[in-house]
C-alpha positions as CSV (number, residue, x, y, z in Angstrom):
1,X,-14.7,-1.8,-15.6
2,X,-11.5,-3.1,-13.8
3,X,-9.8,-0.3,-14.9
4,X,-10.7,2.3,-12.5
5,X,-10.7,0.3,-9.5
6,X,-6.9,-0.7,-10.5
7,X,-6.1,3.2,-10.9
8,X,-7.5,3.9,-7.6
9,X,-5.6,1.0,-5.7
10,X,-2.6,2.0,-7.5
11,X,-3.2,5.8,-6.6
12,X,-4.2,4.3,-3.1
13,X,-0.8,2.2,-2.3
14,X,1.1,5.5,-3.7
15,X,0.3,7.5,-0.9
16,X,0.4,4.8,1.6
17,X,4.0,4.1,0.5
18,X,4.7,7.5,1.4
19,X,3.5,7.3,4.9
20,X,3.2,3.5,5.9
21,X,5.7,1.9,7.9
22,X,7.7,-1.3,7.5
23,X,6.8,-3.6,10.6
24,X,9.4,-6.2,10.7
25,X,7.0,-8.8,11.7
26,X,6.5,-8.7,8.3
27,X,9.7,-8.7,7.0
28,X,9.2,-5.7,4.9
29,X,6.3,-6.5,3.4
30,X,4.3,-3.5,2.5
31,X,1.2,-5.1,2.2
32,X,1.0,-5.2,5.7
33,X,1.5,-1.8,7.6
34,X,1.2,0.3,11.0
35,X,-0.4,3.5,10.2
């Protein structure tokens, strides 16, 4: 059942990767982002 939520989140962070942008108070870390 955790397979489909993984593909989406993976699918997800794809496109965000594409449009997200670093915010150095993060030091580059993706997981946090300005749209």
């Amino acid at each position: 059942m955790s397979a489909p939520k993984e593909l989406y989140r993976k699918t997800v962070w794809e496109k965000l990767r594409e449009v997200a942008k670093p915010d150095s108070r993060f030091h580059f870390d993706f997981s946090h982002f300005i749209p």
